[in-house]
TORTI-983242 format. One record per residue (C-alpha): residue number from 1; residue in one letter; x, y, z. Coordinates in nm, 3 decimals, always signed. Each point is the difference from the previous one (the first is absolute). Layout:
% TORTI-983242
pos/code/u/v/w
NUM/a/X/Y/Z
...
This chain:
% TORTI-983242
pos/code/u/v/w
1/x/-1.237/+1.864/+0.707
2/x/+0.354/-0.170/-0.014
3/x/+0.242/+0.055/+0.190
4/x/+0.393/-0.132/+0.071
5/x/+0.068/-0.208/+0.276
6/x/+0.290/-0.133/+0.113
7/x/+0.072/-0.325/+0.034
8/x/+0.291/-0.288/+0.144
9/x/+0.022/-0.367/-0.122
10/x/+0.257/-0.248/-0.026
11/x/-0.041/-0.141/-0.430
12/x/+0.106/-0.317/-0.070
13/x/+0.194/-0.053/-0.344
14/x/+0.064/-0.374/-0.164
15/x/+0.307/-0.091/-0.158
16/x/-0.161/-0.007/-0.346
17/x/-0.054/+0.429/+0.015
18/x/+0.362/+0.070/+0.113
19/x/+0.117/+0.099/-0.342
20/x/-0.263/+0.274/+0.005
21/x/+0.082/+0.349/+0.165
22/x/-0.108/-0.030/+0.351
23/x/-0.223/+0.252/+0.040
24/x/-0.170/-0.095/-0.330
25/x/-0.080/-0.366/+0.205
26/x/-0.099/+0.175/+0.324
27/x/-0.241/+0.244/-0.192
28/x/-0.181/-0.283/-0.179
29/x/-0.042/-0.238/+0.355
30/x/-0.137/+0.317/+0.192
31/x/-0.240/+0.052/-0.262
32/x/-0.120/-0.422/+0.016
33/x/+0.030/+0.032/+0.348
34/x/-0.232/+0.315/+0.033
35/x/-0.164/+0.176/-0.312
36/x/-0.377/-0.032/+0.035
37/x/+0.019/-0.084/+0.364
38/x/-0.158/+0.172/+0.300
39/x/+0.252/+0.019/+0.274
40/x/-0.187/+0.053/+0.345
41/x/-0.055/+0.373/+0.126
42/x/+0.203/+0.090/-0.276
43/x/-0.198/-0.025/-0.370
44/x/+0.014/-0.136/-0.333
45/x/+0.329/-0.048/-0.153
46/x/+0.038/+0.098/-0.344
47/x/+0.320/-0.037/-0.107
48/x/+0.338/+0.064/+0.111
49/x/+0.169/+0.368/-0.052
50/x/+0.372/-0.042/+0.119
51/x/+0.264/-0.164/+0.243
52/x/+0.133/+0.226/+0.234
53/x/+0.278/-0.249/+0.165
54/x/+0.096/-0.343/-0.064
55/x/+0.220/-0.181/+0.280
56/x/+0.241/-0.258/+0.021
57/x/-0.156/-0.348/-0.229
58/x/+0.070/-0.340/+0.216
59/x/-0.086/-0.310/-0.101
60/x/-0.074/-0.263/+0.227
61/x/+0.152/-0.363/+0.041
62/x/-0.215/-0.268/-0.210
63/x/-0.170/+0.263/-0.237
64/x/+0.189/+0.139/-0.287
65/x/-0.217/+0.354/-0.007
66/x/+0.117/+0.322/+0.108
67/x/-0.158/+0.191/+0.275
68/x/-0.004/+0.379/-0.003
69/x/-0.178/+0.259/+0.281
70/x/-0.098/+0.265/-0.253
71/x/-0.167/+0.344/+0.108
72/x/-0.212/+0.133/-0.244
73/x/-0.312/+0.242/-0.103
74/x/-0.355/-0.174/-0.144
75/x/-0.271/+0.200/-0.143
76/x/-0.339/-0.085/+0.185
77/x/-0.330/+0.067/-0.068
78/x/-0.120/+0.164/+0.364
79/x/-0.234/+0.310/-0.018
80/x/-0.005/+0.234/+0.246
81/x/-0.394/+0.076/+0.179
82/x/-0.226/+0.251/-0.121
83/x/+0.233/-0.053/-0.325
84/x/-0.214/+0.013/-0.323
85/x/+0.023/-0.254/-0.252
86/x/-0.198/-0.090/-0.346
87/x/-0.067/-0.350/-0.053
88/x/-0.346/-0.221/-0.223
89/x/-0.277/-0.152/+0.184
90/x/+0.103/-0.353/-0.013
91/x/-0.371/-0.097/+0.125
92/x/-0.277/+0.078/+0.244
93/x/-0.143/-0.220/+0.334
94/x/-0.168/+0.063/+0.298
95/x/+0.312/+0.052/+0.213
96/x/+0.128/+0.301/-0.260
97/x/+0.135/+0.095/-0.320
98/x/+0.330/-0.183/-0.100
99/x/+0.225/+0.167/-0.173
100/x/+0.333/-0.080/-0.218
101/x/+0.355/+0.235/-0.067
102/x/+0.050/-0.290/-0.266
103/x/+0.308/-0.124/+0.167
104/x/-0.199/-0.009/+0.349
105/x/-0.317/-0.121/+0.069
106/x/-0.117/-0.033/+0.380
107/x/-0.144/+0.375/+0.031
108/x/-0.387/+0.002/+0.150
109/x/-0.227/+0.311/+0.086
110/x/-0.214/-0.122/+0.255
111/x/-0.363/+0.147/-0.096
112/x/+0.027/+0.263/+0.296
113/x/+0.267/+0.180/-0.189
114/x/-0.199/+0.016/-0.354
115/x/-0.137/+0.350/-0.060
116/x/-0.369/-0.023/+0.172
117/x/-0.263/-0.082/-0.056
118/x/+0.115/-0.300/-0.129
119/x/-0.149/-0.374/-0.054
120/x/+0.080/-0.311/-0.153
121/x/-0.194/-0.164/-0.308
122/x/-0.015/-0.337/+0.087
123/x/-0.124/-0.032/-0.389
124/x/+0.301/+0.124/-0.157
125/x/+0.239/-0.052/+0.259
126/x/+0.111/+0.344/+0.047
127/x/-0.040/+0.262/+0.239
128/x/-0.187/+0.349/-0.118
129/x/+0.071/+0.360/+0.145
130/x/-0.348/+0.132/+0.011
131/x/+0.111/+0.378/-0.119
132/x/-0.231/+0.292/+0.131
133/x/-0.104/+0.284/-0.245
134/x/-0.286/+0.232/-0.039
135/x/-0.139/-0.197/-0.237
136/x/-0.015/-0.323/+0.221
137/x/+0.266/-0.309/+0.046
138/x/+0.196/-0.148/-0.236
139/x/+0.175/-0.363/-0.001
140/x/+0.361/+0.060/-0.057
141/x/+0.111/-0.353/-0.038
142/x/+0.361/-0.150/+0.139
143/x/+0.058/-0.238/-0.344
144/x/+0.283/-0.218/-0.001
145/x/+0.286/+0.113/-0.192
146/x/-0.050/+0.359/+0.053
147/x/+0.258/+0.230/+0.127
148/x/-0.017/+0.117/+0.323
149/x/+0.141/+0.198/+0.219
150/x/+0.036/-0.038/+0.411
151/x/+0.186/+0.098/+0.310
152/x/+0.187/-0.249/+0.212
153/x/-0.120/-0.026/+0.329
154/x/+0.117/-0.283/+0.182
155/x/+0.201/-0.301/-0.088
156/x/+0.063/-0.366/+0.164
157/x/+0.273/-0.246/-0.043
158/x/-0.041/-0.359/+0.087
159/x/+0.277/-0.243/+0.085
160/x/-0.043/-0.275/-0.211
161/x/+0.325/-0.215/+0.078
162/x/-0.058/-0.357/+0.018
163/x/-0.089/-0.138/+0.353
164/x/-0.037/-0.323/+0.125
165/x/-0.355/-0.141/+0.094
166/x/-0.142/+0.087/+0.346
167/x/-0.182/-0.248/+0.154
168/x/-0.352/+0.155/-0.029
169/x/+0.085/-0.018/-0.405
170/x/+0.114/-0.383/+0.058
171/x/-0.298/-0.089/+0.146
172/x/-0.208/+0.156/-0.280
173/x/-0.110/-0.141/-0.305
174/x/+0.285/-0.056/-0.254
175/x/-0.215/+0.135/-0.298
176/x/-0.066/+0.363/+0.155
177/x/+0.193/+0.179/-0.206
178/x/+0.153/+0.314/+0.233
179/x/-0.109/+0.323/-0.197
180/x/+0.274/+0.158/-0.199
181/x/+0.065/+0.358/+0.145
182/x/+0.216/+0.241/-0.200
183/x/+0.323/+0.169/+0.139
184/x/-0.077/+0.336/-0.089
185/x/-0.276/+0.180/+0.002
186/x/-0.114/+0.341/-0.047
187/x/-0.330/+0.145/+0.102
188/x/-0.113/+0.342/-0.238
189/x/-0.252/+0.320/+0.063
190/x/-0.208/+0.158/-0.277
191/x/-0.217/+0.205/+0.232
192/x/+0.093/+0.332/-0.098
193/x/-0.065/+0.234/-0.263
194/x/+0.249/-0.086/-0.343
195/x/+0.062/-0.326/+0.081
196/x/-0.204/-0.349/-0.121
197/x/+0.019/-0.084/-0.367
198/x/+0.156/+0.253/-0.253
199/x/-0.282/+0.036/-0.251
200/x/-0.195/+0.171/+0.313
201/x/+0.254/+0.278/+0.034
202/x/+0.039/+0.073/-0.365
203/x/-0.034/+0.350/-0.092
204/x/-0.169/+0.099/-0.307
């Protein structure tokens, strides 16, 4: 689920933190710069877990802050596919189940990968695993906050960098609002046997 990547960036110190131990400065900027960020094809940073090499600091004519090309390790949230995960049902729609790690939100199972049959109640807004038994079907109900658990089966990054209008867009009426996509995504599975909320699987 996280894993440590390595990373290279030049930090940029003011004057006012040069009476603080270096790395102490560095440390703190890396972790403005990228805690809680999703860096493309590469995860969700978390927080920073050491510096491997600093280089020579510069600083540049007209700007009093110190420049240093530091090489250094960053814990990121990045699960491996087919990797299982808990998380709780953060709510139910017709496109799927959405589902939270607390610290991560943008997690769907699409309604093909919910153990069959299944169907949404457009009533109570939540989608139902219609469970066979001798004795007939029963509703096992997908309720928001419940634990539940899922495989990851495919995941999508978007590159959400700022870009300049295109001239289709400029043309366009002003007050379209473009739809906000999120960076990282990451599509789950409960369509096997033990997986899906963890009251199902309890054993007496």
């Amino acid at each position: 689920m996280f894993v440590l990547v390595e990373m290279v960036d030049t930090v940029r110190i003011p004057p006012w933190q040069f009476e603080r131990k270096l790395n102490d400065s560095i440390a703190e900027e890396l972790n403005k710069k990228l805690a809680n960020k999703v860096v493309y094809n590469v995860g969700l940073c978390i927080c920073l877990f050491d510096i491997t090499k600093l280089e020579d600091a510069y600083v540049f004519p007209g700007d009093g802050a110190s420049h240093t090309k530091v090489h250094f390790r960053y814990v990121v949230f990045h699960p491996f596919l087919d990797e299982i995960l808990i998380g709780k049902i953060k709510g139910c729609s017709p496109e799927g189940v959405h589902v939270s790690l607390g610290f991560f939100d943008d997690i769907l199972i699409p309604p093909e990968s919910l153990q069959q049959p299944a169907k949404f109640d457009e009533t109570e807004q939540v989608w139902v695993w219609e469970y066979e038994t001798e004795e007939g079907a029963h509703d096992l109900y997908m309720d928001t906050g419940e634990e539940i658990r899922f495989r990851v089966v495919d995941e999508s990054f978007v590159d959400t960098s700022p870009t300049g209008p295109s001239s289709a867009e400029a043309a366009s009426s002003s007050e379209e609002l473009p739809k906000k996509e999120a960076p990282y995504t990451l599509v789950g599975s409960i369509s096997e046997p033990g997986l899906g909320l963890l009251s199902w699987w309890t054993s007496n």
